[in-house]
C-alpha positions as CSV (number, residue, x, y, z in Angstrom):
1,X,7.8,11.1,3.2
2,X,5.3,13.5,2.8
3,X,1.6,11.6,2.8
4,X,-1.5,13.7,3.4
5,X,-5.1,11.5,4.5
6,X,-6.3,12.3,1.5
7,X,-6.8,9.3,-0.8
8,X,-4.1,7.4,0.7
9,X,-3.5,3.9,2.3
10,X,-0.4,4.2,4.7
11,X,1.1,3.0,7.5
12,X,2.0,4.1,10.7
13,X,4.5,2.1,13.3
14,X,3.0,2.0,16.7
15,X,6.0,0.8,18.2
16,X,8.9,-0.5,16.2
17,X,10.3,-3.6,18.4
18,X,13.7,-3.4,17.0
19,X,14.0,0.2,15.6
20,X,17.2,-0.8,13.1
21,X,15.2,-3.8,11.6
22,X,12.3,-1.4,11.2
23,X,14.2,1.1,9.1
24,X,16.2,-1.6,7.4
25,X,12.5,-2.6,5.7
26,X,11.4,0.9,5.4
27,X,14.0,1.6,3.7
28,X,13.5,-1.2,1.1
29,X,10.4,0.2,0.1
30,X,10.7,4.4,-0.6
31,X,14.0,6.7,-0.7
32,X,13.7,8.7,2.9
33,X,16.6,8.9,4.9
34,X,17.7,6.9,7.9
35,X,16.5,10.2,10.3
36,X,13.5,10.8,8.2
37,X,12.3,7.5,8.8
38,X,13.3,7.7,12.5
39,X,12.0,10.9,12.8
40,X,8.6,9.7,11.2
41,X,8.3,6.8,13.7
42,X,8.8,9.0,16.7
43,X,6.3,11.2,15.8
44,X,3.4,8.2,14.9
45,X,3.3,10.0,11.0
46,X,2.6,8.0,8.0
47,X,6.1,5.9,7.0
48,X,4.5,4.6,3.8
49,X,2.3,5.1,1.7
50,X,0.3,5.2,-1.6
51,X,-3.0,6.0,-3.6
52,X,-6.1,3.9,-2.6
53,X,-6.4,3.6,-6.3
54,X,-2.9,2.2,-7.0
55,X,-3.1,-2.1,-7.3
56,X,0.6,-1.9,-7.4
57,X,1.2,1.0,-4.4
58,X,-1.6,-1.0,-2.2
59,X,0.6,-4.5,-2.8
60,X,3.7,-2.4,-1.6
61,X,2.0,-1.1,1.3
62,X,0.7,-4.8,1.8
63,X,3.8,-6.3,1.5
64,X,5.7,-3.8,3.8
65,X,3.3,-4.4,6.6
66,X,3.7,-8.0,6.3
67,X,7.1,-7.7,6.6
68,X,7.0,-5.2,9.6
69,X,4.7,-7.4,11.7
70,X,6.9,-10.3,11.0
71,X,9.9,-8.1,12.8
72,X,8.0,-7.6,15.6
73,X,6.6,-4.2,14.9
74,X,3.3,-3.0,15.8
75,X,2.0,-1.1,12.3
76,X,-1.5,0.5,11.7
77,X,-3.1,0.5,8.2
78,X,-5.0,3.7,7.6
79,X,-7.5,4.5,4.8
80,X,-8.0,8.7,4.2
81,X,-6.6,9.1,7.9
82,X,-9.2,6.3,9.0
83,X,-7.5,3.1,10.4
84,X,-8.4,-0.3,8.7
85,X,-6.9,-3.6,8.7
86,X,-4.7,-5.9,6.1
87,X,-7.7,-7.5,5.2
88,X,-9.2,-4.5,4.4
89,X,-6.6,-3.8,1.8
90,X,-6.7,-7.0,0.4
91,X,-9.8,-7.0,-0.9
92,X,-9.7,-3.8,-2.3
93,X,-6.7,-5.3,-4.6
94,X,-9.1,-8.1,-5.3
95,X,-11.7,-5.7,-6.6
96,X,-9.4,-3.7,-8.6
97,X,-8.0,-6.7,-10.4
98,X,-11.8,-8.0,-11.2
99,X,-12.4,-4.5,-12.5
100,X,-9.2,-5.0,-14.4
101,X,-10.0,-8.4,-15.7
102,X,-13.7,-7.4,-16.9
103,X,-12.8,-4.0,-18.3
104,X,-9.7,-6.4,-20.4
105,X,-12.5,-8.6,-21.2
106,X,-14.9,-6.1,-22.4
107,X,-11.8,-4.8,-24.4
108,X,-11.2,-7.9,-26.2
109,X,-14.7,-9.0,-27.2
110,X,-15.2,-5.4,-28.5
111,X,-12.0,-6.0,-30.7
112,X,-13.0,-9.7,-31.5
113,X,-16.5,-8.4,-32.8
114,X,-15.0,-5.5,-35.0
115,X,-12.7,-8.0,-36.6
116,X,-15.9,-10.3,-37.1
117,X,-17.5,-7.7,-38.9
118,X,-14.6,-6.5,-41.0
């Protein structure tokens, strides 16, 4: 569990209401041990993270968070050592999926017009 600020989304637990369910979902989403976790939580360090540039990372991250609130956690969201919010990181997965989608699109019509011509 080694996350730098640099070009990462990751979360820190503020305070971890029921410190076994807290690990139990950490755990669910990266390898670190038990005291690693632990360890990470104590010290307010990043528990998880990813890229900002990774859809599927940033869903993971999403998804953890949900799940950590819904224990009864208290979890920050920060962008490059910046704190932001879910929302936040919900609309950046909603940009990268346009971007996505219209680089796909451009993809196809460029195929569909060298088939035209050929």
């Amino acid at each position: 569990m080694h996350y730098t600020d640099e070009d990462t989304i990751a979360l820190i637990v503020k305070n971890p209401g029921n410190m076994a369910k807290c690990i139990s979902i950490l755990r669910k989403y990266n390898n670190a041990s038990i005291a690693e976790i632990k360890t990470a939580i104590n010290s307010g360090h990043y528990v998880f993270g990813c890229e900002y540039t990774s859809t599927p990372g940033i869903r993971k991250v999403r998804r953890c968070y949900d799940e950590l609130v819904k224990s009864g956690a208290t979890v920050e969201i920060y962008e490059d050592g910046e704190l932001t919010s879910r929302n936040y990181i919900s609309n950046l997965t909603e940009s990268y999926q346009e971007i996505e989608q219209e680089t796909q699109d451009m993809i196809d019509a460029e195929v569909e017009a060298d088939s035209e011509e050929n």
